[in-house]
N, CA, C and O atoms as CSV, one atom per row, in Angstrom:
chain,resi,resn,atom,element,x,y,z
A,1,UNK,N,N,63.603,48.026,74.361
A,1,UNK,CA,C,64.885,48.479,73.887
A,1,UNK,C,C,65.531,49.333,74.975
A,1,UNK,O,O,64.808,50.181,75.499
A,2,UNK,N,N,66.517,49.247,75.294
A,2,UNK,CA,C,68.066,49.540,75.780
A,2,UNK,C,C,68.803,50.411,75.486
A,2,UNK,O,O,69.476,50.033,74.528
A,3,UNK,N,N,69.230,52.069,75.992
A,3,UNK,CA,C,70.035,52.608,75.442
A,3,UNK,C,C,71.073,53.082,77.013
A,3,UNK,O,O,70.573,53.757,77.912
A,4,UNK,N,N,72.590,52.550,77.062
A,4,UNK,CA,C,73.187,52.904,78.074
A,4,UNK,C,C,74.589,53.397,77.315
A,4,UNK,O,O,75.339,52.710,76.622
A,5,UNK,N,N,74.686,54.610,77.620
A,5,UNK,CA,C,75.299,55.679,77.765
A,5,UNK,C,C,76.476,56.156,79.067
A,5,UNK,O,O,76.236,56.024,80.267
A,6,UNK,N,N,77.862,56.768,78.446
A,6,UNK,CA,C,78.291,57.556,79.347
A,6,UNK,C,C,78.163,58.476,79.220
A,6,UNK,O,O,78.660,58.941,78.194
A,7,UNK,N,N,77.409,59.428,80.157
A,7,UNK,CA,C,77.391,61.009,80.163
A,7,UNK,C,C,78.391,61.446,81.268
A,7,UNK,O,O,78.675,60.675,82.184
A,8,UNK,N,N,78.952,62.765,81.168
A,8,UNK,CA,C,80.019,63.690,81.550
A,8,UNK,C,C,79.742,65.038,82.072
A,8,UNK,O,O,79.694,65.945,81.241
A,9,UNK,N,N,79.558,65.308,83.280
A,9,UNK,CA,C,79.001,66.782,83.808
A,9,UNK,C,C,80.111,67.009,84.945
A,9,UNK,O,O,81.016,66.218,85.211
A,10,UNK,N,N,79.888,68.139,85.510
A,10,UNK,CA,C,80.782,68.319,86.172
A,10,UNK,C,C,81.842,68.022,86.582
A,10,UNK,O,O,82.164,68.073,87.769
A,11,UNK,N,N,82.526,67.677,85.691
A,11,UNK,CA,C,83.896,66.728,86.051
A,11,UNK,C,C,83.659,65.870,86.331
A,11,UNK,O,O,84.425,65.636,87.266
A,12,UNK,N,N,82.617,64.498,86.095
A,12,UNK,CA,C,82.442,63.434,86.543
A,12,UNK,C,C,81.513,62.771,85.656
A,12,UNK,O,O,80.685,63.455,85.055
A,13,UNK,N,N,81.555,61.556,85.510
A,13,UNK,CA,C,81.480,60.686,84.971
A,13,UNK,C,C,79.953,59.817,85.312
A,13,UNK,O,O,79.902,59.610,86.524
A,14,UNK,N,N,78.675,59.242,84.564
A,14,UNK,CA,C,77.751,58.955,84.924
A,14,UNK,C,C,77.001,57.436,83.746
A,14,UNK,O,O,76.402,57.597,82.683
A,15,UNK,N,N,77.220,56.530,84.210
A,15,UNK,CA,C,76.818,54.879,83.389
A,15,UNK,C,C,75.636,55.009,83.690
A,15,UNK,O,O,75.266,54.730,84.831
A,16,UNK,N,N,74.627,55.536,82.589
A,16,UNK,CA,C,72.692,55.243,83.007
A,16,UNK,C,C,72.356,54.677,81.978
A,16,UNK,O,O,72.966,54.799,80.915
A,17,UNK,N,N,71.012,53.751,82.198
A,17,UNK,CA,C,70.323,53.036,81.493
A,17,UNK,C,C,69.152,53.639,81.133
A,17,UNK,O,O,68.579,54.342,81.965
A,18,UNK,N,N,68.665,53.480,79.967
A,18,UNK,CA,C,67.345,54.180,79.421
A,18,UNK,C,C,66.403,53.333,78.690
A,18,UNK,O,O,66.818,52.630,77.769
A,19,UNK,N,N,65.216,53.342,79.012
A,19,UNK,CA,C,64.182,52.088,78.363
A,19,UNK,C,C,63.327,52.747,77.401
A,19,UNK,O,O,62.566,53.645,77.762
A,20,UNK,N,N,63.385,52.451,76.484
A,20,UNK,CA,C,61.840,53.549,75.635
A,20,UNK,C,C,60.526,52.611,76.483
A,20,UNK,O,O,60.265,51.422,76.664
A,21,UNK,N,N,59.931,53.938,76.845
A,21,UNK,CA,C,58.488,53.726,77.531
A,21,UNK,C,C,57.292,54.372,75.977
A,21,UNK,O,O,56.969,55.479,75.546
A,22,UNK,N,N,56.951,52.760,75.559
A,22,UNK,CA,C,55.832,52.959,74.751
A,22,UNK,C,C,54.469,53.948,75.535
A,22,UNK,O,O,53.863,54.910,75.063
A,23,UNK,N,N,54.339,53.386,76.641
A,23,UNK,CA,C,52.572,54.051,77.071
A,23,UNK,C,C,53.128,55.797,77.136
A,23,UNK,O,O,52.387,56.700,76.745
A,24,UNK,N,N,54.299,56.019,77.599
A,24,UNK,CA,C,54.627,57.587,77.683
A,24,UNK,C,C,55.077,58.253,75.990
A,24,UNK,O,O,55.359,59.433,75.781
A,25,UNK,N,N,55.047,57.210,74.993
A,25,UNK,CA,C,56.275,57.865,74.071
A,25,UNK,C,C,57.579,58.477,74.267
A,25,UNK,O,O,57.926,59.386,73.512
A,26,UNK,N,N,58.355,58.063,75.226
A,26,UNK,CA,C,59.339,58.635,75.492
A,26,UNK,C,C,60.250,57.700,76.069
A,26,UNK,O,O,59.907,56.625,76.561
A,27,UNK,N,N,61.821,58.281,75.974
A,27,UNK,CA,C,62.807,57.525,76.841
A,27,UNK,C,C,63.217,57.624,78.613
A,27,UNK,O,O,63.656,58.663,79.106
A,28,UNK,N,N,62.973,56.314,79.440
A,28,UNK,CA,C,62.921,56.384,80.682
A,28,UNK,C,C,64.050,56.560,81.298
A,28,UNK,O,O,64.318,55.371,81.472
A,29,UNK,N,N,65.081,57.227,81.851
A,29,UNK,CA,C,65.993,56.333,82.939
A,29,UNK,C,C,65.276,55.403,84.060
A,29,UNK,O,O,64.249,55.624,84.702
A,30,UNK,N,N,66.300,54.109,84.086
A,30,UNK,CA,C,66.055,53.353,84.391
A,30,UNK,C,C,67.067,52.630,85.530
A,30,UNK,O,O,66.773,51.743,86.331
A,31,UNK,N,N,68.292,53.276,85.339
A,31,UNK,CA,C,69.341,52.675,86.081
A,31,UNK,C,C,70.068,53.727,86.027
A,31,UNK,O,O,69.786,54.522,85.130
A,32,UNK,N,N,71.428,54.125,87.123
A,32,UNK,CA,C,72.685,54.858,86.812
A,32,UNK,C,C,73.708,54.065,87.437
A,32,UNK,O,O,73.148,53.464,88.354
A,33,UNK,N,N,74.765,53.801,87.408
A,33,UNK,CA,C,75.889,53.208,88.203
A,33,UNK,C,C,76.312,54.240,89.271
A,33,UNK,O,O,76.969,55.169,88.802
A,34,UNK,N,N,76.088,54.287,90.575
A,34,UNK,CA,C,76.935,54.688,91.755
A,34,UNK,C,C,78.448,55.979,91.284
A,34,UNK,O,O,79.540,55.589,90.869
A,35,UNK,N,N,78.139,57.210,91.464
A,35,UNK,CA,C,78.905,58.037,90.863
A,35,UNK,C,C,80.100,57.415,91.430
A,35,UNK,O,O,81.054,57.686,90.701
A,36,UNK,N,N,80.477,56.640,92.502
A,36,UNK,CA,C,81.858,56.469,93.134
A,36,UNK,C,C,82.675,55.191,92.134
A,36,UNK,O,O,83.819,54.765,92.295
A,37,UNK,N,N,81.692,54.786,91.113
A,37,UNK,CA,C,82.295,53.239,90.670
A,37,UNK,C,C,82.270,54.109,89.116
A,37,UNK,O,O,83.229,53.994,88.354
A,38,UNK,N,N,81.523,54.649,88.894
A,38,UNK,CA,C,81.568,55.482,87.029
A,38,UNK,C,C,82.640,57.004,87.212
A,38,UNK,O,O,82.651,57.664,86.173
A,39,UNK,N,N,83.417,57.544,88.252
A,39,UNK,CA,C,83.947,58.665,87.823
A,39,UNK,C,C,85.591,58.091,87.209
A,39,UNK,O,O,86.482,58.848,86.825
A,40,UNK,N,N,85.647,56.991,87.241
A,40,UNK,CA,C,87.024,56.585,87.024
A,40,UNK,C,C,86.892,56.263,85.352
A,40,UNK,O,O,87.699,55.434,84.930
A,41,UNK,N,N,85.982,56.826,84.412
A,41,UNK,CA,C,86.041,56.672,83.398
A,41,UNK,C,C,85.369,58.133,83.040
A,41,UNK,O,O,84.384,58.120,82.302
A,42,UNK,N,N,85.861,59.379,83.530
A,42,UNK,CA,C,85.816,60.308,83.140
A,42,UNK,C,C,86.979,61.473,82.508
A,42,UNK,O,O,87.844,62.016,83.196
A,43,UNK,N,N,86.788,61.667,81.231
A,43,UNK,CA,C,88.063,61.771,80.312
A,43,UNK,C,C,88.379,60.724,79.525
A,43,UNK,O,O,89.144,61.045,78.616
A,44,UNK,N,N,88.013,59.382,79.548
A,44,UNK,CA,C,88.196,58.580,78.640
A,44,UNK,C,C,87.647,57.807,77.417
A,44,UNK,O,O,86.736,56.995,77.580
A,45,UNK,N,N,88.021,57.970,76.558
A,45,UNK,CA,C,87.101,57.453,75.305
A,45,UNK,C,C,86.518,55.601,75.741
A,45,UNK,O,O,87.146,54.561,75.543
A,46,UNK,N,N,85.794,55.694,76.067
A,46,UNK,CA,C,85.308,54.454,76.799
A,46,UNK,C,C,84.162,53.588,75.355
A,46,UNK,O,O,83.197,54.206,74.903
A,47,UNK,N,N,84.426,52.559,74.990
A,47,UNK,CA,C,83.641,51.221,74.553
A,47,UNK,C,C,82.755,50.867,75.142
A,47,UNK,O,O,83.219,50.074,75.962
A,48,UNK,N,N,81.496,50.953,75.299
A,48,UNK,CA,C,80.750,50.311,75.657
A,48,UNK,C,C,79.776,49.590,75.221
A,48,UNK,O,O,78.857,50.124,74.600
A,49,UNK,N,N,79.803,47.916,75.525
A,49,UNK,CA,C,78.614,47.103,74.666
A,49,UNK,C,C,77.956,45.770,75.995
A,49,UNK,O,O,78.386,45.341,77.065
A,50,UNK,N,N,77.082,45.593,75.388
A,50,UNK,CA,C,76.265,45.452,76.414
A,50,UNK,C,C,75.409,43.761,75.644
A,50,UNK,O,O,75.188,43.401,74.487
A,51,UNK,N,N,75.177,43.187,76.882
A,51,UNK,CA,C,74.361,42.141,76.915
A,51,UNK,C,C,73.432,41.886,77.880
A,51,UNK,O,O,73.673,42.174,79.052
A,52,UNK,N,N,72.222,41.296,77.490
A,52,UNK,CA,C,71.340,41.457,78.821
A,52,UNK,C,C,70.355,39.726,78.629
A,52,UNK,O,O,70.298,39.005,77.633
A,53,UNK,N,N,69.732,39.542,79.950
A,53,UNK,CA,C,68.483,38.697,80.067
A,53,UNK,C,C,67.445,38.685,80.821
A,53,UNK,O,O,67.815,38.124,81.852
A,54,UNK,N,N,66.462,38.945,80.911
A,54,UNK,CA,C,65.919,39.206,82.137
A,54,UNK,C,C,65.915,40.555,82.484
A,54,UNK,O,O,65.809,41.434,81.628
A,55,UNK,N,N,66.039,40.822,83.867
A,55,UNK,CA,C,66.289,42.116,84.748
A,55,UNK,C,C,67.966,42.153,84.996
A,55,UNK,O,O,68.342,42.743,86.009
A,56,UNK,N,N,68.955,41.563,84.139
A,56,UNK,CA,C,70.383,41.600,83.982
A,56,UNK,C,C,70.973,41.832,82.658
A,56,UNK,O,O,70.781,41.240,81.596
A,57,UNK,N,N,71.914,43.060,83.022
A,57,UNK,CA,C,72.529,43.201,81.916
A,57,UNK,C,C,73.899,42.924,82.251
A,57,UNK,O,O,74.129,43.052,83.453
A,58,UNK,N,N,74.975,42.549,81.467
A,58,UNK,CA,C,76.192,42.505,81.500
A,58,UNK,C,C,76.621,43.640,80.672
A,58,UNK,O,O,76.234,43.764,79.510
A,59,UNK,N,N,77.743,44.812,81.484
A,59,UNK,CA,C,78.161,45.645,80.733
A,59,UNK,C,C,79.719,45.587,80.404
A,59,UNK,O,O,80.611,45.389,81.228
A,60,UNK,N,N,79.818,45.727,79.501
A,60,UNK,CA,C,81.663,45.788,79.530
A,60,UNK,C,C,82.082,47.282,78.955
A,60,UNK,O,O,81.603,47.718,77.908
A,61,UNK,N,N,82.973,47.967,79.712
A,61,UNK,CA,C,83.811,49.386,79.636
A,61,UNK,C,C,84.971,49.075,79.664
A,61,UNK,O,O,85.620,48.715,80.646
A,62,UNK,N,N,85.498,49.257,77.994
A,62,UNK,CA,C,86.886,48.976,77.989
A,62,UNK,C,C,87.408,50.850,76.948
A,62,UNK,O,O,86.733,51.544,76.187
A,63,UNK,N,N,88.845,51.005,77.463
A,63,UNK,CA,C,89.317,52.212,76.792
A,63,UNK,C,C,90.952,51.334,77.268
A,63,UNK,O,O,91.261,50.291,77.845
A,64,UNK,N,N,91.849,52.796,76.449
A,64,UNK,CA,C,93.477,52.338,76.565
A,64,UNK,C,C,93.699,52.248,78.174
A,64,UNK,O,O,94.431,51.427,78.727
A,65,UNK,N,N,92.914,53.265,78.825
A,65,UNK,CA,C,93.318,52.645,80.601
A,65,UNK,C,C,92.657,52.565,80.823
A,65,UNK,O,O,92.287,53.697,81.136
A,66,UNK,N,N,91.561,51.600,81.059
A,66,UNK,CA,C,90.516,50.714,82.001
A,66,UNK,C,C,89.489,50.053,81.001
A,66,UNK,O,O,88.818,50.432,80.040
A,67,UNK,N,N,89.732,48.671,81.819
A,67,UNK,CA,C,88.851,47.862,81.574
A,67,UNK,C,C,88.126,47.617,82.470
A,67,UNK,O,O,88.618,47.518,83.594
A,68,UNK,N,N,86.624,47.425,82.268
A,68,UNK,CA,C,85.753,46.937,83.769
A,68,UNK,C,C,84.396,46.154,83.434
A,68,UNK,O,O,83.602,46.915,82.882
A,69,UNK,N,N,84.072,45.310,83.547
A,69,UNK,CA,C,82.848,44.544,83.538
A,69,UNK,C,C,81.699,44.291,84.460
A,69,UNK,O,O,81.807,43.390,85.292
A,70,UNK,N,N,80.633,44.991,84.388
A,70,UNK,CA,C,79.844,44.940,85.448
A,70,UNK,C,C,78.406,44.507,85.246
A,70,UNK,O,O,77.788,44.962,84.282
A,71,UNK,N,N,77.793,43.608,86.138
A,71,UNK,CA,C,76.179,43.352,86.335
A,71,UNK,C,C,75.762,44.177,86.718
A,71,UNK,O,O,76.186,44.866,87.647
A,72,UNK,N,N,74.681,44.332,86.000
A,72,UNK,CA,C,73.598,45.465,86.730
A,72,UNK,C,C,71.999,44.605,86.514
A,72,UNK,O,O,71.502,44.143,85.487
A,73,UNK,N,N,71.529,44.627,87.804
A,73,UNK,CA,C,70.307,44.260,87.531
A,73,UNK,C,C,69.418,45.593,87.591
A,73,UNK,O,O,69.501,46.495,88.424
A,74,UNK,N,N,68.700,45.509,86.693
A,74,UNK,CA,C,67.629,46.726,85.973
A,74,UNK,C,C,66.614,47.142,87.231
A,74,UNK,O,O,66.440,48.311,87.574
A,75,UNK,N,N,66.190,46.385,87.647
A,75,UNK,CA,C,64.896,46.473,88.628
A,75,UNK,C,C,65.549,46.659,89.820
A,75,UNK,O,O,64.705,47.009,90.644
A,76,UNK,N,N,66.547,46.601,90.273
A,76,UNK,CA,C,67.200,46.977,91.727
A,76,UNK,C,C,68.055,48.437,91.592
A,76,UNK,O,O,68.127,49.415,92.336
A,77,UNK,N,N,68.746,48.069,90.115
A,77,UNK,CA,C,70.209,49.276,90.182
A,77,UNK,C,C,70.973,49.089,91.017
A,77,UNK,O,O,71.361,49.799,91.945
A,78,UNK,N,N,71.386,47.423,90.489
A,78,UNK,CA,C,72.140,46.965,91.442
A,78,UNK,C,C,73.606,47.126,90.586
A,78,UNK,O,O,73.164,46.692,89.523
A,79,UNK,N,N,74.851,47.396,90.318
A,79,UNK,CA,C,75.556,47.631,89.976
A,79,UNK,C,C,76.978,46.562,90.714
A,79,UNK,O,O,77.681,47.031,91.608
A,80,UNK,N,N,77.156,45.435,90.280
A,80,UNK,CA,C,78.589,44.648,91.107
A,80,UNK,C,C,79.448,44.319,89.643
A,80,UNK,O,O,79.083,43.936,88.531
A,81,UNK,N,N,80.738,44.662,90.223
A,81,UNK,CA,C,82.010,44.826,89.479
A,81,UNK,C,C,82.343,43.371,89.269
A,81,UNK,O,O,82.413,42.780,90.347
A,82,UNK,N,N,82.525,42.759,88.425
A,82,UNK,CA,C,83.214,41.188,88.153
A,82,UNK,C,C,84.600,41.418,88.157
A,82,UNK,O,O,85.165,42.483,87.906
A,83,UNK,N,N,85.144,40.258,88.483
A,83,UNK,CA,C,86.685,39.938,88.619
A,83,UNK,C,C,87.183,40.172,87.360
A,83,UNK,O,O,86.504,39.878,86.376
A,84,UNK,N,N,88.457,40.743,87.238
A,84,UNK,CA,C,89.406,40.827,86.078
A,84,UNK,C,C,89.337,39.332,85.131
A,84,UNK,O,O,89.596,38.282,85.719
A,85,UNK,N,N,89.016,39.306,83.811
A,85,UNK,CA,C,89.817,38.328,82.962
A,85,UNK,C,C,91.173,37.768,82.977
A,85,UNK,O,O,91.793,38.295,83.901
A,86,UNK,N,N,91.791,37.039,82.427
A,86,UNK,CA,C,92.532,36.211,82.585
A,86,UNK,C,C,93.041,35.629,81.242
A,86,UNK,O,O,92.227,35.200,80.425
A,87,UNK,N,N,94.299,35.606,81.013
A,87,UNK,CA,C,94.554,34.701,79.994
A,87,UNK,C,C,94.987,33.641,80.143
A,87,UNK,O,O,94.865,33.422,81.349
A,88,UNK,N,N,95.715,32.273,79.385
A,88,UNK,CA,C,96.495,31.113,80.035
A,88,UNK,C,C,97.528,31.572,80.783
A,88,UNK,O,O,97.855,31.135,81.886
A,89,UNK,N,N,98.031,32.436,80.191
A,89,UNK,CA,C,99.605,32.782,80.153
A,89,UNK,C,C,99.117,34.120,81.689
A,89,UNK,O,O,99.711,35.193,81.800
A,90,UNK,N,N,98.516,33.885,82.201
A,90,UNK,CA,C,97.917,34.943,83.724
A,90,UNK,C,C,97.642,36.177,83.614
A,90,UNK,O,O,97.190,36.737,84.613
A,91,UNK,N,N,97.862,37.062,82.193
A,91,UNK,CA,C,97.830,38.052,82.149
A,91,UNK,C,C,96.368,38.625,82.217
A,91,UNK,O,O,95.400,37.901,81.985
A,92,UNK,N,N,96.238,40.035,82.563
A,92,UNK,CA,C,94.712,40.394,82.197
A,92,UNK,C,C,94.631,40.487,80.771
A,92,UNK,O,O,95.543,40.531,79.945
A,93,UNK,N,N,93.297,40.511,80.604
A,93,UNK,CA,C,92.819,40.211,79.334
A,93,UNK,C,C,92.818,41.551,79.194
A,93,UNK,O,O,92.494,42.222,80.174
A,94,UNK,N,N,93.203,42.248,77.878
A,94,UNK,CA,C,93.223,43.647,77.779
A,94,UNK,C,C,91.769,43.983,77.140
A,94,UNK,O,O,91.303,45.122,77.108
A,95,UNK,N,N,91.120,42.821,76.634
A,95,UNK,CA,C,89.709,43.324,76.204
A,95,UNK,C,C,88.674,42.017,76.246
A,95,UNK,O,O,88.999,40.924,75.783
A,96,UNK,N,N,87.527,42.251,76.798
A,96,UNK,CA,C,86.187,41.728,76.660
A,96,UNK,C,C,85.073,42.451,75.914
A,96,UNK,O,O,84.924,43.634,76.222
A,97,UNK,N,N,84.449,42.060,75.198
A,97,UNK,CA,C,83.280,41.881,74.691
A,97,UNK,C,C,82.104,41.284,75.222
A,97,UNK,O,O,82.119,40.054,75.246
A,98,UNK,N,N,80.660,42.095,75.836
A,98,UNK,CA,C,79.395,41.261,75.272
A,98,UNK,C,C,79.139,41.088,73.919
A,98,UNK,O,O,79.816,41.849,73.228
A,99,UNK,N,N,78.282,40.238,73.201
A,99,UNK,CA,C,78.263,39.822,72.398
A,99,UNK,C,C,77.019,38.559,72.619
A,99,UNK,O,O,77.326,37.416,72.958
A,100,UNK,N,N,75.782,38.939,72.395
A,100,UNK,CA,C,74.819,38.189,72.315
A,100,UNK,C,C,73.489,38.080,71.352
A,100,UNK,O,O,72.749,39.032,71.102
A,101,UNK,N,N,73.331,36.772,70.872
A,101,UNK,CA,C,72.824,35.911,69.465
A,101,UNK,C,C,72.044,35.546,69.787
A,101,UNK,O,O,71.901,35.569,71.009
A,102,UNK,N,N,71.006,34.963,68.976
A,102,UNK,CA,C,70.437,33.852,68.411
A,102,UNK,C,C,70.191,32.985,67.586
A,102,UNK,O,O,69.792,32.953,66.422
A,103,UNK,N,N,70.583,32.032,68.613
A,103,UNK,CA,C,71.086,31.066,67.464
A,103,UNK,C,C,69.507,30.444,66.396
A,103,UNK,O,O,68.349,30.332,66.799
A,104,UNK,N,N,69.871,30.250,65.478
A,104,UNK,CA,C,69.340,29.808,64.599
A,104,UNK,C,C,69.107,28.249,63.611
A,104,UNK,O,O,69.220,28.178,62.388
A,105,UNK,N,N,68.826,27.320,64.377
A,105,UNK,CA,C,69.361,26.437,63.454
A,105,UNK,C,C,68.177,25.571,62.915
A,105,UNK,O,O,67.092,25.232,63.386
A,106,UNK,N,N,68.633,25.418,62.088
A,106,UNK,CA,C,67.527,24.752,60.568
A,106,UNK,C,C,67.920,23.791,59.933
A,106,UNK,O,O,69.123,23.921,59.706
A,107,UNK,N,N,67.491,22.834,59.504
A,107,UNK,CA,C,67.770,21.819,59.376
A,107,UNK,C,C,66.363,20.821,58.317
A,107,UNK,O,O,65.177,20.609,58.571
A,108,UNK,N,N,67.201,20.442,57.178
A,108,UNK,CA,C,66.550,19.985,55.993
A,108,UNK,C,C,65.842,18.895,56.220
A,108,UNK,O,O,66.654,18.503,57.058
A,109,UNK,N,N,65.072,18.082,56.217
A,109,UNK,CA,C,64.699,16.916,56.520
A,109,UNK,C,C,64.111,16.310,55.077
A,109,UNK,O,O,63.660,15.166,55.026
């Protein structure tokens, strides 16, 4: 399990990842985003939801001014910014969602 958080100290802004470590009983950091790419969401009521696979998570940070979507791979703390969304009509997309399932399917025979 997964808990990523924005925390707020000194006037600045901090995206970390936290793993519960069963053998310790306790919660690990595990990742932070680069203070130069997380202070631009300091002061803002920021959304954050998250999808992952592997050693990758997809994060999305959306508020009324900024939207931003970023990979982070867990085991590096590798942190890269994805390109803006898009609508037909060219505009940015004012909101993304992760959002990840399993699917389920069953079937009567």
């Amino acid at each position: 399990m997964y808990v990523v958080l924005l925390s707020e100290f000194f006037e600045s802004a901090s995206i970390r990842v936290w793993k519960w470590d069963e053998n310790m009983d306790a919660w690990q950091q595990i990742a932070a985003m680069p203070p130069a790419s997380s202070h631009k969401f300091y002061g803002k009521k920021v959304d954050i939801n998250c999808s992952g696979a592997g050693d990758e998570m997809l994060v999305c940070l959306n508020s009324a001014e900024v939207c931003t979507y970023v990979m982070c791979n867990l085991v590096r703390n590798e942190w890269i910014e994805l390109p803006q969304c898009y609508t037909d009509e060219d505009k940015t997309r004012e909101f993304v969602c992760a959002f990840s399932f399993e699917p389920r399917i069953e079937a009567d025979i």
